[in-house]
ZAGU-895813 format. One record per residue (C-alpha): x, y, z. Coordinates in pm, 1 decimal. Example, Ala and Ser with C-alpha at 12.3 -4.5 7.8 and 13.67 -1.06 7.14 Angstrom:
2
         xx         yy         zz
     1230.0     -450.0      780.0
     1367.0     -106.0      714.0
***
This chain:
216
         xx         yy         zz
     6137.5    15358.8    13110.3
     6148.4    15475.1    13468.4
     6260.1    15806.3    13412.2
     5958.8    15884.3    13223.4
     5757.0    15804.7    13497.2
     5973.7    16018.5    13729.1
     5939.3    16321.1    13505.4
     5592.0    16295.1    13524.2
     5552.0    16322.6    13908.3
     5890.2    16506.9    13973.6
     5836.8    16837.9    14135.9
     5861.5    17126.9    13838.5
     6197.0    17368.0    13981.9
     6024.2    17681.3    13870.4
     5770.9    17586.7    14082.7
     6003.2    17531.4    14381.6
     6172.7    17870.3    14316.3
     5855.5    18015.0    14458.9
     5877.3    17831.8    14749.1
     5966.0    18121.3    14980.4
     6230.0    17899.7    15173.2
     6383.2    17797.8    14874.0
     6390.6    18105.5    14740.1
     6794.8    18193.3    14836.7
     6852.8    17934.9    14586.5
     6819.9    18073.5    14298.3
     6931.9    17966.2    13940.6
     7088.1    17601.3    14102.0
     6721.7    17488.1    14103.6
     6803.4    17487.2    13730.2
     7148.2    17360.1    13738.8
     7165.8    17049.6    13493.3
     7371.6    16861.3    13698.6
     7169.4    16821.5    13997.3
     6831.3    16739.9    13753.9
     6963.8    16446.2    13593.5
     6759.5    16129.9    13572.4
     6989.8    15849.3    13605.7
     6963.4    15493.4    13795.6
     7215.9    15640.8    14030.3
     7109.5    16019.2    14075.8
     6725.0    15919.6    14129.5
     6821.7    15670.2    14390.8
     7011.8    15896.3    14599.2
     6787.4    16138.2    14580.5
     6499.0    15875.2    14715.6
     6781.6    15798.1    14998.4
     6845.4    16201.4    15078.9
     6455.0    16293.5    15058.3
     6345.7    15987.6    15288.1
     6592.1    16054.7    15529.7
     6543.8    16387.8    15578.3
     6111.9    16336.1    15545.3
     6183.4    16143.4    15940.5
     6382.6    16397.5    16081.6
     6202.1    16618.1    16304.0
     6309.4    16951.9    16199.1
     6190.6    17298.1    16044.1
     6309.1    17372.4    15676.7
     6354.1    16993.4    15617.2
     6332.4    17112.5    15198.2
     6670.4    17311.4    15271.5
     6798.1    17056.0    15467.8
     6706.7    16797.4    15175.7
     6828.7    17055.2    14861.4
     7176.3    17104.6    15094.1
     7146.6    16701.3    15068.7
     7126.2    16703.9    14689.7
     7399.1    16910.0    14630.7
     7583.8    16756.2    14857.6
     7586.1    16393.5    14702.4
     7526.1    16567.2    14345.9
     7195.0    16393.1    14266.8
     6840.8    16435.3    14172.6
     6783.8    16818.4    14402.6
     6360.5    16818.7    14265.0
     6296.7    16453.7    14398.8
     6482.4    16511.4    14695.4
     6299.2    16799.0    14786.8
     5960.8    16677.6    14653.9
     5987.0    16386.5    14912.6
     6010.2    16562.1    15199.8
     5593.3    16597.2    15183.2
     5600.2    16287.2    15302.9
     5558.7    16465.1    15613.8
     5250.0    16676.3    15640.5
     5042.7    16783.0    15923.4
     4855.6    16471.9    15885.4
     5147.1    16288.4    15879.1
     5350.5    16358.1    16141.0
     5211.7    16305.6    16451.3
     5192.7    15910.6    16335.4
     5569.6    15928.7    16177.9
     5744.7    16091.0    16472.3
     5553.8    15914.5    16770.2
     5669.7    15601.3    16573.8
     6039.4    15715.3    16548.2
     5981.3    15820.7    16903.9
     5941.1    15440.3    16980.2
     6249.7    15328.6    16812.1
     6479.7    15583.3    17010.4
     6307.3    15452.3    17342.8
     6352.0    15118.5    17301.5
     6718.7    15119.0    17173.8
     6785.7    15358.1    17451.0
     6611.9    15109.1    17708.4
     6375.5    15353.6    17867.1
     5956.2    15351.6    17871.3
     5775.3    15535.3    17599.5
     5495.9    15749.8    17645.7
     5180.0    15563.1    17634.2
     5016.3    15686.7    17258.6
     4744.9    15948.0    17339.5
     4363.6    15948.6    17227.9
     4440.2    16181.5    16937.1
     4824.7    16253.7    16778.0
     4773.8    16621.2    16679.0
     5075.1    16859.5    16587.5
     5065.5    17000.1    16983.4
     5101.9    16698.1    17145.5
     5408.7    16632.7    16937.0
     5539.1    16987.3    16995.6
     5527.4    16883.3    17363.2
     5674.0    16546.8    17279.8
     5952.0    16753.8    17165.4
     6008.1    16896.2    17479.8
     5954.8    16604.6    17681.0
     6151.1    16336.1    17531.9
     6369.9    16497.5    17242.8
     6638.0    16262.0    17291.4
     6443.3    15944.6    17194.9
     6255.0    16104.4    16945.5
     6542.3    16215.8    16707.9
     6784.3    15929.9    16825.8
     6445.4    15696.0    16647.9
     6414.3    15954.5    16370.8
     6771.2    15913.4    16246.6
     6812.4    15600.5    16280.5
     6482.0    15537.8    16101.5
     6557.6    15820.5    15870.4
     6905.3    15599.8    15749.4
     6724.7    15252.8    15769.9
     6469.3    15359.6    15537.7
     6667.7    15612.7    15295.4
     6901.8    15320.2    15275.0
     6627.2    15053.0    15177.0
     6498.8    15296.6    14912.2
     6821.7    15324.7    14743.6
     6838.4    14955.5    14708.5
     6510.2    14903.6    14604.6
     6512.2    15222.2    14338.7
     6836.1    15030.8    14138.8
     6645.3    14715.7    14173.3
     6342.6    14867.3    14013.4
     6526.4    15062.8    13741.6
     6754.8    14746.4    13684.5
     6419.9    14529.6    13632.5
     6238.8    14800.4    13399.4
     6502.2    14871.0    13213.4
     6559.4    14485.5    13138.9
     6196.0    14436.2    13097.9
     6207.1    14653.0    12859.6
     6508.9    14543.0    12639.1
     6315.9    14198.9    12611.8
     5994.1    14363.9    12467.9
     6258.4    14523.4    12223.2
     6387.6    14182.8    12111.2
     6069.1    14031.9    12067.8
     6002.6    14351.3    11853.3
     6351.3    14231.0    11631.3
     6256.8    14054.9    11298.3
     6418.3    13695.6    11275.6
     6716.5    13804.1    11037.0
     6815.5    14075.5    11255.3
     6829.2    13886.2    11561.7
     7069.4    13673.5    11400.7
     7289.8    13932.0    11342.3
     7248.4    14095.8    11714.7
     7330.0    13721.3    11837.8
     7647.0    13727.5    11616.8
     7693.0    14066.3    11719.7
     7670.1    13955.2    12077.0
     7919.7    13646.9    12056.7
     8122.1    13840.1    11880.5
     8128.2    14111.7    12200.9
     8220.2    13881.0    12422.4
     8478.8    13661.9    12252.9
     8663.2    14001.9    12291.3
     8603.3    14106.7    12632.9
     8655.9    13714.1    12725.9
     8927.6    13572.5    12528.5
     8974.4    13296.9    12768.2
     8667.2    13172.5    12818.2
     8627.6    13186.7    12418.4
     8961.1    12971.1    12438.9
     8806.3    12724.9    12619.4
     8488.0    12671.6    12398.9
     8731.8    12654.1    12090.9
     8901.5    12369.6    12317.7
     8640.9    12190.7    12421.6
     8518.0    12203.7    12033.4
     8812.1    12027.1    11952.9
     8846.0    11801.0    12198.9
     8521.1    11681.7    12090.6
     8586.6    11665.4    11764.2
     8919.6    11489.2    11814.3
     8689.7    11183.7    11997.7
     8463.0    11157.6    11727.2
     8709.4    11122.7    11486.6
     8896.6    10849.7    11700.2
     8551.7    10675.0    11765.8
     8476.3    10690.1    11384.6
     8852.6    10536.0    11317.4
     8815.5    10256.0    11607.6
     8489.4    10148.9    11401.6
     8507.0     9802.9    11205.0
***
């Protein structure tokens, strides 16, 4: 199931009550409602955590935890992928988003230097701020949205991956009685299309008992 693979790599939230920014926190790192591992709290979370990994800005864990409680999802993941951006990171990230704000703003980019290091993009900041976090937003949104999608699509296809395994795992007799189960399930929530079937059953069987009487 996917959640047991996101428990395994999901940051711990006693360990990010000791991060000293986090700290003011407190006990809502362990509020159950913002740790819950559902198709639609993980995927959020993926959406706040991306988005706020390409912004360009100190603190981006308190900006992402403000995120998770915010949209009441998944506050650990959202936090945990903010380390997306690291000092090796960055430079490469930002100097990217920095060429998405130039070219939807129409102006030249700075030609990329010999080496991205974390002081060329503190002067970048400086230099051509405008471009840089006009690219990392709109970056930030493009790719927190395309995780979202791509998180329910996953969880959708595990989660129906797995259910087959579990059928092939049925004996014979009880399948039968999951299939009746089943048809039973959705004669009731579709009477008319179970109306139909019984129609077309005897519709049928009204021309083969016509055939049978035209018969010499």
């Amino acid at each position: 199931m996917p959640r047991r693979i996101i428990k395994k790599y999901m940051p711990d939230p006693k360990k990010l009550q000791q991060q000293k920014s986090l700290r003011f926190l407190g006990k809502i790192l362990e509020d159950p409602g913002l740790l819950h591992l559902t198709r639609r709290s993980v995927a959020t979370a993926f959406m706040v955590g991306i988005f706020c990994a390409f912004i360009p800005v100190p603190f981006q864990m308190v900006l992402a935890a403000a995120g998770a409680m915010l949209l009441h999802c998944n506050l650990p993941i959202s936090i945990g992928l903010v380390w997306i951006t690291n000092p090796v990171t960055m430079p490469v990230m930002f100097y990217g988003t920095y060429l998405v704000g130039a070219w939807i703003l129409g102006v030249e980019a700075q030609p990329m230097p010999d080496e991205l290091t974390l002081e060329w993009l503190g002067q970048l900041l400086n230099d051509a701020w405008i471009p840089l976090y006009l690219g990392s937003v709109v970056t930030g949104i493009v790719m927190g949205v395309l995780s979202n999608i791509g998180i329910r699509l996953l969880w959708r296809w595990q989660v129906s991956k797995s259910w087959k395994k579990r059928q092939l795992r049925i004996p014979k007799p009880l399948q039968k009685i999951v299939d009746i189960a089943t048809e039973k399930s959705d004669q009731v929530l579709n009477p008319t299309k179970s109306a139909d079937t019984d129609d077309t059953s005897a519709t049928q069987q009204d021309s083969r008992t016509k055939k049978h009487d035209d018969e010499p």
